[in-house]
DSSP file (Angstrom, degrees, kcal/mol; ACC not computed):
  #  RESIDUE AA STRUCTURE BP1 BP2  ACC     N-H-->O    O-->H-N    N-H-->O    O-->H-N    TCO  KAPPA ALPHA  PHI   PSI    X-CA   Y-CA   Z-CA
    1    1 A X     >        0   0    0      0, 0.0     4,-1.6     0, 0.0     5,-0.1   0.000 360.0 360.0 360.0 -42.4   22.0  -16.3    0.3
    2    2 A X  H  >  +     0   0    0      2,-0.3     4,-2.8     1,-0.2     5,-0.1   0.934 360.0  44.7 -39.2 -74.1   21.7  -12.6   -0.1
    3    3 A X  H  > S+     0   0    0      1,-0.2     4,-2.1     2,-0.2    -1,-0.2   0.791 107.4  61.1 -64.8 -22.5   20.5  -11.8    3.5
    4    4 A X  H >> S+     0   0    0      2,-0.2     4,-1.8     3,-0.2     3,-0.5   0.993 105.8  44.1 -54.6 -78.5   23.2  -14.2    4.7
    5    5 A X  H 3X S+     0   0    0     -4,-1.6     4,-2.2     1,-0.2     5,-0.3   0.811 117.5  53.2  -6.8 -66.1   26.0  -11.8    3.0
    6    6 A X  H >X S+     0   0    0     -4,-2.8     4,-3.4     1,-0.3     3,-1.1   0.856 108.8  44.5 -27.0 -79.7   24.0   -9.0    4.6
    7    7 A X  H <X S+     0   0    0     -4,-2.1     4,-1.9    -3,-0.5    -1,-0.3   0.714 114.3  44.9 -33.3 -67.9   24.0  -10.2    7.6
    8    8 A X  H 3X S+     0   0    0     -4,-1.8     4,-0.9     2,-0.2    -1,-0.3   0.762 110.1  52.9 -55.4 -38.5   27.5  -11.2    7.9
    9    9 A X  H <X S+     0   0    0     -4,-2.2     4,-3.2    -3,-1.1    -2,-0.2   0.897 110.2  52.5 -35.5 -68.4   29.0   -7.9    6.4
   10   10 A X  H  X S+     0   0    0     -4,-3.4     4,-1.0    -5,-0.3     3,-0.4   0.900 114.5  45.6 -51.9 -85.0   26.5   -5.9    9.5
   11   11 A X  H  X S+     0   0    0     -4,-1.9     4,-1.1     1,-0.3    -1,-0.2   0.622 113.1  49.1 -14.1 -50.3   28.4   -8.5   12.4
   12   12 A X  H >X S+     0   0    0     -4,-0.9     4,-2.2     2,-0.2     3,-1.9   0.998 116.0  37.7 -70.2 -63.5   31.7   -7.9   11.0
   13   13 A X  H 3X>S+     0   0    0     -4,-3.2     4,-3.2    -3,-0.4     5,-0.7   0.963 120.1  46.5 -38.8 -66.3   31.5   -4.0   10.9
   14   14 A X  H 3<5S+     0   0    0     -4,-1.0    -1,-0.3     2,-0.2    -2,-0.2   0.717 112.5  55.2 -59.5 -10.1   29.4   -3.8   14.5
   15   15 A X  H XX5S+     0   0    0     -3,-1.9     4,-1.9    -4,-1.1     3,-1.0   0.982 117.1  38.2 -84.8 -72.0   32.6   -6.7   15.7
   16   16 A X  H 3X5S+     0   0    0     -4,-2.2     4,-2.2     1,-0.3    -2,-0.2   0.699 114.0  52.3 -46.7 -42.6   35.2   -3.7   14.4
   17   17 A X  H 3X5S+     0   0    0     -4,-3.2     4,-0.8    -5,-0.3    -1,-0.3   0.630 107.8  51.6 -85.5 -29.8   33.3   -0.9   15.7
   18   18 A X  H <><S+     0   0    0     -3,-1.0     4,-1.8    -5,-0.7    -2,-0.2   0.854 108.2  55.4 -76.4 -34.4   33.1   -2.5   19.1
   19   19 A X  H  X S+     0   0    0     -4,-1.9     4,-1.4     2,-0.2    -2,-0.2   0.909 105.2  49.0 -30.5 -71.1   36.7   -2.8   19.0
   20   20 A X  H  X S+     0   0    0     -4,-2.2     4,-2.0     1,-0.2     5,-0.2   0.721 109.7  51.6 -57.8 -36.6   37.3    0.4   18.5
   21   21 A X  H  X S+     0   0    0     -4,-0.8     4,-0.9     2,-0.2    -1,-0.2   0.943 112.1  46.0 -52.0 -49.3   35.1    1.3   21.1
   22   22 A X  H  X S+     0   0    0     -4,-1.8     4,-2.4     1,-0.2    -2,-0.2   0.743 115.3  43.9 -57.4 -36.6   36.8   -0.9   23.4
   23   23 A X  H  X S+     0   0    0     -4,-1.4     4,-0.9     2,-0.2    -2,-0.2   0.867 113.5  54.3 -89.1 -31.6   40.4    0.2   22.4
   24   24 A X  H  X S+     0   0    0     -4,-2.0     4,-2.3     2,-0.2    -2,-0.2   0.923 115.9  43.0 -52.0 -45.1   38.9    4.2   22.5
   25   25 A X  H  X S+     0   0    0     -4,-0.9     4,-3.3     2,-0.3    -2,-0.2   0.856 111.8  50.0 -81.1 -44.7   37.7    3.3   26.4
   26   26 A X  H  X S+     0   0    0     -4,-2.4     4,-1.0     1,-0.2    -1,-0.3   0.761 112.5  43.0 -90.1 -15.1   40.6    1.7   27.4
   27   27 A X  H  X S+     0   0    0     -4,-0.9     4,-2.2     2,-0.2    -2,-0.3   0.758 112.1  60.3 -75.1 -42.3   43.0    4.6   26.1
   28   28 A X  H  X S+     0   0    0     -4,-2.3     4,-1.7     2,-0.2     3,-0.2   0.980 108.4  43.6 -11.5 -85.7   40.1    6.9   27.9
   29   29 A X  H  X S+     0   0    0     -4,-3.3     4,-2.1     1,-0.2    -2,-0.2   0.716 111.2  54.1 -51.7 -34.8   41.1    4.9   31.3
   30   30 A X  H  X S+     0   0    0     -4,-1.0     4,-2.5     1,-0.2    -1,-0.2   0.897 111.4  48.4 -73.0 -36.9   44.9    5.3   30.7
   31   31 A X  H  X S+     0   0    0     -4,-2.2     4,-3.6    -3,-0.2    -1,-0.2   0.895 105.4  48.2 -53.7 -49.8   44.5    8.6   30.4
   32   32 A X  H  X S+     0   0    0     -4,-1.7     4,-5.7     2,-0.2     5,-0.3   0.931 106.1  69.6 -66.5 -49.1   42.3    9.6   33.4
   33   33 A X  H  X S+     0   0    0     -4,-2.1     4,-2.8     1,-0.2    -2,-0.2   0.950 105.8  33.3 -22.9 -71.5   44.9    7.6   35.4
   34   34 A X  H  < S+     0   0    0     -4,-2.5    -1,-0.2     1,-0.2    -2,-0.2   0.894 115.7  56.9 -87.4 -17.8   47.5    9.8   34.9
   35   35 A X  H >X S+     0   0    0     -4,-3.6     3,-4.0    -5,-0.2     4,-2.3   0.991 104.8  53.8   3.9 -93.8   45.5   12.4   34.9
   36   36 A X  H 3< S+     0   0    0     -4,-5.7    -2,-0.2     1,-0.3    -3,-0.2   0.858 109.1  49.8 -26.7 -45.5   44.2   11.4   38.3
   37   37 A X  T 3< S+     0   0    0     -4,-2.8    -1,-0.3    -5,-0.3    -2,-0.2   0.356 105.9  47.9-116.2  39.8   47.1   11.3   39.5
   38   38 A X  T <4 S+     0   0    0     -3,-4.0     2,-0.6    -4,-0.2    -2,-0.2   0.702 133.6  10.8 -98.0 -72.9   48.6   14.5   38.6
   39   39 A X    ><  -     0   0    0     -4,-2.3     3,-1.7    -5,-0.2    -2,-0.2  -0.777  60.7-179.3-119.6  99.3   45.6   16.3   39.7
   40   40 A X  T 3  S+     0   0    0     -2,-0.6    -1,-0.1     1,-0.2    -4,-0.1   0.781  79.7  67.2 -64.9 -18.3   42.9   14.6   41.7
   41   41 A X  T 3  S+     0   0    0      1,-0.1     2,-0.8    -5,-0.1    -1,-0.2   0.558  87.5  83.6 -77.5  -9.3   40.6   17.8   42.0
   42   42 A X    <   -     0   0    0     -3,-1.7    -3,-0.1    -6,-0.1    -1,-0.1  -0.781  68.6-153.4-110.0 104.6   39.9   17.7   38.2
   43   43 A X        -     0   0    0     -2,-0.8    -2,-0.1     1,-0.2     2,-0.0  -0.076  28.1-103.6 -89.6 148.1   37.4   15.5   37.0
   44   44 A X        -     0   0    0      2,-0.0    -1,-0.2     0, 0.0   -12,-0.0  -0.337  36.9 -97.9 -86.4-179.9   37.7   14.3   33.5
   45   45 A X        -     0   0    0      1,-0.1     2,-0.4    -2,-0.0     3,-0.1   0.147  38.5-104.2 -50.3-157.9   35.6   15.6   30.2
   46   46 A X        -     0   0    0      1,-0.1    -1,-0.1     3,-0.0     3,-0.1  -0.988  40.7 -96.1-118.8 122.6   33.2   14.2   29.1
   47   47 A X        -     0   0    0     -2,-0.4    -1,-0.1     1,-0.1     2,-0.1  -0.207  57.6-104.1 -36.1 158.2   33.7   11.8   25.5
   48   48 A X        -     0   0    0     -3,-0.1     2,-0.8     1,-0.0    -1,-0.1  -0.245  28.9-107.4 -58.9 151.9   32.7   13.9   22.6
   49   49 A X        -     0   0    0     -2,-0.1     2,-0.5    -3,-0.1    -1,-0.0  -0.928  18.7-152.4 -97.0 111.8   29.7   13.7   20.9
   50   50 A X        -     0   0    0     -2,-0.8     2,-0.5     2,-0.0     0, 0.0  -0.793  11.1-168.8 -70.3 115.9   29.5   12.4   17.4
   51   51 A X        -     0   0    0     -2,-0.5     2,-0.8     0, 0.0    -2,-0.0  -0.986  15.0-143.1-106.5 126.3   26.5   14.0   15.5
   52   52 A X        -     0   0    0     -2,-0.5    -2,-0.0     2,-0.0     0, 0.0  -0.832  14.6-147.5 -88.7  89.4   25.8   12.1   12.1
   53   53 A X        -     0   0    0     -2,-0.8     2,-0.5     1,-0.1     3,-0.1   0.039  10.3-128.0  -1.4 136.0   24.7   14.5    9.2
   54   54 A X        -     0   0    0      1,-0.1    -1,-0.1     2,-0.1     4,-0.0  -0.944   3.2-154.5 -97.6 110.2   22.4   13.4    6.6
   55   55 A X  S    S+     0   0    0     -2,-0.5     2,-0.2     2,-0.0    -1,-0.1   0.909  84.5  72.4 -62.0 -18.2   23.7   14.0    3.2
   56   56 A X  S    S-     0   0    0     -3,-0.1     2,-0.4     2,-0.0    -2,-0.1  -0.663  86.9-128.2 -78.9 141.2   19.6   14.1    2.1
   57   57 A X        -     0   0    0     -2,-0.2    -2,-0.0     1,-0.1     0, 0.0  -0.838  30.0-174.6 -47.9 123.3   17.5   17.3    3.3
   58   58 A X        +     0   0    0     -2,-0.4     2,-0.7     2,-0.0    -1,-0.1  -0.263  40.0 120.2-106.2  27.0   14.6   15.5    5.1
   59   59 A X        -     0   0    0      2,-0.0     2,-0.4     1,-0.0    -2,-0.1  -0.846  50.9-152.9 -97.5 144.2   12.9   18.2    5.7
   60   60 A X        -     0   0    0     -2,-0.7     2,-1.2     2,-0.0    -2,-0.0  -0.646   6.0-148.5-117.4 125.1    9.3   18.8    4.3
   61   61 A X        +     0   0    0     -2,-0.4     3,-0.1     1,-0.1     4,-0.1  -0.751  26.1 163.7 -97.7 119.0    7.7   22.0    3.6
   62   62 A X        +     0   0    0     -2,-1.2     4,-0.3     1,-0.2    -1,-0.1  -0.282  42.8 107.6-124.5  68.1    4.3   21.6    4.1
   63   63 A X  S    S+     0   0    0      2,-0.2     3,-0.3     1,-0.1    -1,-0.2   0.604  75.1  64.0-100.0 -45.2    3.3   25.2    4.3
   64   64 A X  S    S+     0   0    0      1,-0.3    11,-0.3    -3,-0.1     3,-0.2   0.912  95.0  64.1 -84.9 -48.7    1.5   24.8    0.5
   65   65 A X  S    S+     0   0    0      1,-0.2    10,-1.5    10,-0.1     2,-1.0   0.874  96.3  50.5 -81.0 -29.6   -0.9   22.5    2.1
   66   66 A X  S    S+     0   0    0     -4,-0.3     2,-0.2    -3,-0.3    -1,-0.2  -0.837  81.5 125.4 -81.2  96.4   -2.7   25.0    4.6
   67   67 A X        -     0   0    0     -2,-1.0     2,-0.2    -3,-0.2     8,-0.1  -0.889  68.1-117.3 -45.2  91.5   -3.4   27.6    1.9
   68   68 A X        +     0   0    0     -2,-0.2     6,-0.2     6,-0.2     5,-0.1  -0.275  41.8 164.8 -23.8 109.6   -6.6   28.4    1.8
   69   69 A X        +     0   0    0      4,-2.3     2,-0.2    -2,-0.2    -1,-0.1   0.801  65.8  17.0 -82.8 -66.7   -8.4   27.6   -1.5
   70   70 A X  S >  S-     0   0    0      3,-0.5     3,-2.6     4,-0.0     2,-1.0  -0.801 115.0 -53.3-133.0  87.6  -12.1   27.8   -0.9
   71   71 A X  T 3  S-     0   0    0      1,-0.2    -3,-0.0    -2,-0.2     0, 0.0  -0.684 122.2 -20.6  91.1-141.5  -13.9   29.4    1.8
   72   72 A X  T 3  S+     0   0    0     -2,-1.0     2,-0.4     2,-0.0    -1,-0.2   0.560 110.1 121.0 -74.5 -20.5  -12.2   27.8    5.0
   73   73 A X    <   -     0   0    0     -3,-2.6    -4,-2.3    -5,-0.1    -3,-0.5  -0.357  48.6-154.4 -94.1 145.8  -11.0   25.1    3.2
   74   74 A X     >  -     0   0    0     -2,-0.4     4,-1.6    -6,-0.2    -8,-0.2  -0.210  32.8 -99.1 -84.6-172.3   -7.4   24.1    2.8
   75   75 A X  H  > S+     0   0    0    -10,-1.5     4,-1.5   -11,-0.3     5,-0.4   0.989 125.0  44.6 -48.9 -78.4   -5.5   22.1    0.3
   76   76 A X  H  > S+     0   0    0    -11,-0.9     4,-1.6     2,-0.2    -1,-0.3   0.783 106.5  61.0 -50.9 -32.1   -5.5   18.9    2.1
   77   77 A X  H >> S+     0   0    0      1,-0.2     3,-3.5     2,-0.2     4,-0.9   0.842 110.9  45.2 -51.5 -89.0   -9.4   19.4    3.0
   78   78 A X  H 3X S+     0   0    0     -4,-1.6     4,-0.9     1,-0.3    -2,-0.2   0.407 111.3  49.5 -10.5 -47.6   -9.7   19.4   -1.0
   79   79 A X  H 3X S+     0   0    0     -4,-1.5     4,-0.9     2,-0.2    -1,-0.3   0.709 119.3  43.9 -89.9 -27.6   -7.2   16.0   -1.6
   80   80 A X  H <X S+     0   0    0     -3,-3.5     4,-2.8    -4,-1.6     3,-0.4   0.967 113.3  47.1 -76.7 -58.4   -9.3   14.3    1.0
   81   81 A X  H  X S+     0   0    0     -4,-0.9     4,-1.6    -5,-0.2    -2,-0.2   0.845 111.5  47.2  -0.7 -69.6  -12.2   15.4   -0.1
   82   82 A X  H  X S+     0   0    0     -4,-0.9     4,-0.6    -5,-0.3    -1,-0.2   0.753 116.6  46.3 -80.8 -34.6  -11.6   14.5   -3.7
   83   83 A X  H >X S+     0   0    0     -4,-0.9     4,-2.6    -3,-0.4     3,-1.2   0.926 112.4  49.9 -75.9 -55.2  -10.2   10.7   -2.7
   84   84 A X  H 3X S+     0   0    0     -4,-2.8     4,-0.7     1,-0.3    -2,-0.3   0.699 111.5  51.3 -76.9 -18.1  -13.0   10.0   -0.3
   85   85 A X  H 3X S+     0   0    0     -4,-1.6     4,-2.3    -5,-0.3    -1,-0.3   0.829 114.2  38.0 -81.3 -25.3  -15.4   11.0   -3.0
   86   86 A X  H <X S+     0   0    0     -3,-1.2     4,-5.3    -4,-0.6     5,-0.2   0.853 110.5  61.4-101.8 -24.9  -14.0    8.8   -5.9
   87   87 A X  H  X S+     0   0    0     -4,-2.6     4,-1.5     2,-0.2     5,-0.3   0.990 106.0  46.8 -28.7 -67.0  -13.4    5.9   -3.4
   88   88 A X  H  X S+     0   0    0     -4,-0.7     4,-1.7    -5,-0.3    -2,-0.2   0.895 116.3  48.5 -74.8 -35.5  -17.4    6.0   -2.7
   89   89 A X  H  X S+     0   0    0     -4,-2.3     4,-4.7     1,-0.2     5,-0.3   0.939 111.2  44.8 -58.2 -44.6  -17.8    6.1   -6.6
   90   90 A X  H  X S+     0   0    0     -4,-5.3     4,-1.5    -5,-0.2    -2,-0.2   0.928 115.3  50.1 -69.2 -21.0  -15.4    3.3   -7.2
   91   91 A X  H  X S+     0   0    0     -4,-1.5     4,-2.5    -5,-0.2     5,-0.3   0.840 119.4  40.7 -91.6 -66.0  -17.4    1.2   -4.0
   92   92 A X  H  X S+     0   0    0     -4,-1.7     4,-1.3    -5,-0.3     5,-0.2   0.937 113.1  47.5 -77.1 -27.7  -20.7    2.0   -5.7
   93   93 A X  H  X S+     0   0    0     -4,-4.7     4,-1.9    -5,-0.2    -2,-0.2   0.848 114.2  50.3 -75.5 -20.4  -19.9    1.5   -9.5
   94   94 A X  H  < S+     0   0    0     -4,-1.5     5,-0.3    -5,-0.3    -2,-0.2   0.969 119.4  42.4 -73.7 -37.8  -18.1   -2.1   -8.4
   95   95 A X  H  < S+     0   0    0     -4,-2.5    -1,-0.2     1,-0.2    -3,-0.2   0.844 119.7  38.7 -80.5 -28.1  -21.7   -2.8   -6.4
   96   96 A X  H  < S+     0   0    0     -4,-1.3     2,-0.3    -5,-0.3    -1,-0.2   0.861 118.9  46.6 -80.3 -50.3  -24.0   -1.7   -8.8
   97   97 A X  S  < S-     0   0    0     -4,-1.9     2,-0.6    -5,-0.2     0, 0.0  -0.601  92.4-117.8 -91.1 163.3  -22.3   -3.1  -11.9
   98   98 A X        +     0   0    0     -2,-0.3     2,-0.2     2,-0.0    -3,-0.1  -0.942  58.8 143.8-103.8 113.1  -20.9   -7.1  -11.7
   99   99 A X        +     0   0    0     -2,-0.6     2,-0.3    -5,-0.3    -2,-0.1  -0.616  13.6 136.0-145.3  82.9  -17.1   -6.4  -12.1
  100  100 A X        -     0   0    0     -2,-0.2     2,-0.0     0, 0.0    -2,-0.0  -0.999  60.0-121.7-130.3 145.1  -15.6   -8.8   -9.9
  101  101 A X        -     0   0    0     -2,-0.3    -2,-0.1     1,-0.1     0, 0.0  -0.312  38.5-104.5 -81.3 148.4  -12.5  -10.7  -11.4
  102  102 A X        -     0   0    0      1,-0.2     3,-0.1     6,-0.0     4,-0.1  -0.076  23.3-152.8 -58.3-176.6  -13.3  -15.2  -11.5
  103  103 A X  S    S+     0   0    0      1,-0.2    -1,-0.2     2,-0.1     3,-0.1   0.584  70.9  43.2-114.9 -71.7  -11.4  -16.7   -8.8
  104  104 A X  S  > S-     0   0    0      1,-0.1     4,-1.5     0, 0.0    -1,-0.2  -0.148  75.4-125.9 -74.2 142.4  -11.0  -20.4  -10.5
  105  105 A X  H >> S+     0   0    0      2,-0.2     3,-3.4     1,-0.1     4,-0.9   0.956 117.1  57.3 -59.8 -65.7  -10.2  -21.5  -14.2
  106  106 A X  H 3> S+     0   0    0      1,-0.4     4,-2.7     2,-0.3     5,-0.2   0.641  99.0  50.0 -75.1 -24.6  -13.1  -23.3  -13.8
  107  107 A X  H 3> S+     0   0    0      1,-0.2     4,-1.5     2,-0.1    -1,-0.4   0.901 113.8  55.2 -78.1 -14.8  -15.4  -20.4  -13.0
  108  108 A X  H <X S+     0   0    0     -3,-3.4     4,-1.5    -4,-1.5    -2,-0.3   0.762 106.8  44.3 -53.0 -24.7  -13.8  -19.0  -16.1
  109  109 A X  H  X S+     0   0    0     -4,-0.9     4,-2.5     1,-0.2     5,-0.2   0.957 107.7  59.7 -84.7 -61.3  -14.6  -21.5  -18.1
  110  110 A X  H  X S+     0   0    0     -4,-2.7     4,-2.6     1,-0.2    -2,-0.2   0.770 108.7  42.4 -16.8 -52.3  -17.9  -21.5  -16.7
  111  111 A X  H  X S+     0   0    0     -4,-1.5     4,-2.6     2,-0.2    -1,-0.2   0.924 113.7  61.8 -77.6 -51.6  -18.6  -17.7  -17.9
  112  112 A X  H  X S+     0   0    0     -4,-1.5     4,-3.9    -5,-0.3     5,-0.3   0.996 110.9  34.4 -29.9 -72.5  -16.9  -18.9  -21.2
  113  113 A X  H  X S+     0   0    0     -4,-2.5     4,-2.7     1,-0.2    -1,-0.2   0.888 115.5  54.0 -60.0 -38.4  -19.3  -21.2  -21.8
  114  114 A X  H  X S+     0   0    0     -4,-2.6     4,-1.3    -5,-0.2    -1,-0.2   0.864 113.7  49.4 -63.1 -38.3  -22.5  -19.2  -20.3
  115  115 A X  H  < S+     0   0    0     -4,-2.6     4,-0.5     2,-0.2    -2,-0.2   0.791 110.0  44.6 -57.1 -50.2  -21.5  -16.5  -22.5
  116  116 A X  H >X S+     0   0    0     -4,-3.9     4,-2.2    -5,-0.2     3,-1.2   0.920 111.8  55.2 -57.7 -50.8  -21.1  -18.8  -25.7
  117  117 A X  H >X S+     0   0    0     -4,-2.7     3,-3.0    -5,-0.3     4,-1.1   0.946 109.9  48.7 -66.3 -65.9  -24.7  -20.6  -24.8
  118  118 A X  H 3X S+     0   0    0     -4,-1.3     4,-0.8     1,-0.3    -1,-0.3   0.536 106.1  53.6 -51.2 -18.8  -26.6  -16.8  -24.7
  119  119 A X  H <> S+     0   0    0     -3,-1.2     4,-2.9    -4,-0.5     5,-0.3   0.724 114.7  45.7 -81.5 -30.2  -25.1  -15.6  -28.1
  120  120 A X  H << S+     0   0    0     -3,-3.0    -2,-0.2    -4,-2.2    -3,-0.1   0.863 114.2  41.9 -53.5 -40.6  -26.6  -19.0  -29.4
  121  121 A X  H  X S+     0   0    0     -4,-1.1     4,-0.6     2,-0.2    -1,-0.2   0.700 118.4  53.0 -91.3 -44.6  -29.7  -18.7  -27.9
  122  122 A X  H >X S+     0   0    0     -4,-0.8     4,-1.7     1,-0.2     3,-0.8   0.904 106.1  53.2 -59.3 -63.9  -29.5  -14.7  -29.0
  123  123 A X  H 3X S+     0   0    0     -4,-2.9     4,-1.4     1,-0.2    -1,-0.2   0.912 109.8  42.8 -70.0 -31.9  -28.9  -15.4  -32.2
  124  124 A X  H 3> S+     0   0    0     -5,-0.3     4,-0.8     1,-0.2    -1,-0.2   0.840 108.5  60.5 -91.9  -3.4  -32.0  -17.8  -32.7
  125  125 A X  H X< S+     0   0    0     -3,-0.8     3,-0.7    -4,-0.6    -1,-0.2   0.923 102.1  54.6 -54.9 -50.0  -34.5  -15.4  -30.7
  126  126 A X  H 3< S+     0   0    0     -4,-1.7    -2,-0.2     1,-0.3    -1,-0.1   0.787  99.0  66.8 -64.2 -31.5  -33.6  -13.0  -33.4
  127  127 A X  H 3< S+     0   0    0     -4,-1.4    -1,-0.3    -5,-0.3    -2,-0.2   0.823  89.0  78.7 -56.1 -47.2  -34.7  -15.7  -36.0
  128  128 A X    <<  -     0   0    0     -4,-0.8     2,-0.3    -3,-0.7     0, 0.0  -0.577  68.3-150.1 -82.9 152.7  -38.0  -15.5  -35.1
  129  129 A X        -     0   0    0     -2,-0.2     3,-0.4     1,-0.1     4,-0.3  -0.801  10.6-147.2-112.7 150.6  -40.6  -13.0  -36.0
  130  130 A X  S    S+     0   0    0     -2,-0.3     5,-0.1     2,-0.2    -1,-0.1   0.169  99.6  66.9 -77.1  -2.1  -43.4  -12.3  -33.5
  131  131 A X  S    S+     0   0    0      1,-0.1    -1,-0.1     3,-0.0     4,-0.1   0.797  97.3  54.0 -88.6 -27.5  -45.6  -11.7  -36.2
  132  132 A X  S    S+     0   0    0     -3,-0.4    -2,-0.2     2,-0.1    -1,-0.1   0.758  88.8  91.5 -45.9 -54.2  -45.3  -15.4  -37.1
  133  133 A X  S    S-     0   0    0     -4,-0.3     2,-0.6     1,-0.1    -3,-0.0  -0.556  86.7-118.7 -95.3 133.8  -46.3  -16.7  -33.6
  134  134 A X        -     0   0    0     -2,-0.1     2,-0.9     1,-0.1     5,-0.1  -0.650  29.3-150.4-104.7 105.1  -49.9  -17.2  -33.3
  135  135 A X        +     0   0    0     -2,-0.6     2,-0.5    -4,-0.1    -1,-0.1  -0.368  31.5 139.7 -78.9  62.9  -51.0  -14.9  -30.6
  136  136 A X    >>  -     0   0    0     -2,-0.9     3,-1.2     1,-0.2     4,-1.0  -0.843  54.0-133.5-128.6 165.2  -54.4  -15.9  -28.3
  137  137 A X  H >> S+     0   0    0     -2,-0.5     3,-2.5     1,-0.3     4,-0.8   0.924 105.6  61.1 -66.6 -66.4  -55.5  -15.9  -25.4
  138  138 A X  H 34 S+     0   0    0      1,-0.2     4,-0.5     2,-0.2    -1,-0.3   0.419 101.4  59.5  -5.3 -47.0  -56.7  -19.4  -25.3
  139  139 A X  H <4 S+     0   0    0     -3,-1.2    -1,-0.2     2,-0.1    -2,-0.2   0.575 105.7  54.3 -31.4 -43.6  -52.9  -20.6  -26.0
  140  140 A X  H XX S+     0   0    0     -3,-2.5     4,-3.0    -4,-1.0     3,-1.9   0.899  90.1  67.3 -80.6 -44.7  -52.2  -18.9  -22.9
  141  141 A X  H 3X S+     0   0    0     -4,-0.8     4,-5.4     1,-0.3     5,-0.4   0.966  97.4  56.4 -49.7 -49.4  -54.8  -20.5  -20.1
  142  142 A X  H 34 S+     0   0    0     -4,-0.5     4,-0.4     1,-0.2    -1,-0.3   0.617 104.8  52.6 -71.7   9.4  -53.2  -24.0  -20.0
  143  143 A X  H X4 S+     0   0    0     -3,-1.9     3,-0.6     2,-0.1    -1,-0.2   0.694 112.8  37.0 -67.5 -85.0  -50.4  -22.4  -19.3
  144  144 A X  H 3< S+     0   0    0     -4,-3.0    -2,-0.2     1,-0.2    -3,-0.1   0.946 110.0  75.3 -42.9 -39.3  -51.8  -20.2  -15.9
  145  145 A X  T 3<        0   0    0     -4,-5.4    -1,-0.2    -5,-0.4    -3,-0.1   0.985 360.0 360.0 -32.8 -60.6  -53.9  -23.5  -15.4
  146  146 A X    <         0   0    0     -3,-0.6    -1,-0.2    -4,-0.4    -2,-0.2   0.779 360.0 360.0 -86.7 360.0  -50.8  -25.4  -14.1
């Protein structure tokens, strides 16, 4: 609805503005007529030139950023530098460490639930003493057997 307004608003203005153009051109031609025919040897001007102002200054001093700092290097070496190193840090802590967000509820629930099961499982590991558990070697072979 918005861009419709827009839209319609821009039409109307460039409709007016064309007008005016038209009604500028055709006062132009009436002119150069009699002109013309007062004095044919004299060609007419040329329309004026409109130049449009910018109330903003858009011009950018970037004079600060070649300063030498270090050595040879400028400012901007430094700010590139300084991104393109913590880029490759963030790139190597995301790969190293598992920090990737779930996609699904259901793999959330999933990590919910693996999470719950390993604190369970944690807590009754702890329960037991290893001094308790009857350590021999003997215990062990049918195990390696199969």
């Amino acid at each position: 609805m918005m861009i419709k307004s827009i839209l319609i608003l821009v039409l109307t203005f460039h409709l007016l503005f064309a007008k005016q153009l038209i009604a500028e051109a055709e006062n132009d031609d009436d002119k150069s007529t009699q002109t013309s025919t007062l004095s044919p040897a004299t060609p007419a001007p040329p329309p004026p030139v409109l130049i449009c102002q910018s109330p903003i200054d858009l011009t950018v001093d970037s004079n600060w950023l070649e300063q030498v700092v270090f050595g040879n290097f400028r400012i901007w070496h430094i700010i590139f530098s300084c991104l393109g190193i913590l880029i490759i840090i963030a790139v190597l802590l995301c790969c190293l460490f598992r920090c990737r967000i779930p996609r699904t509820k259901q793999e959330i629930e999933a990590d919910y639930t693996r999470r719950k099961i390993t604190k369970l499982i944690n807590t009754h590991l702890t329960k037991i003493k290893l001094e308790e558990l009857e350590f021999d070697s003997s215990n062990l072979l049918p195990g390696m057997v199969r």
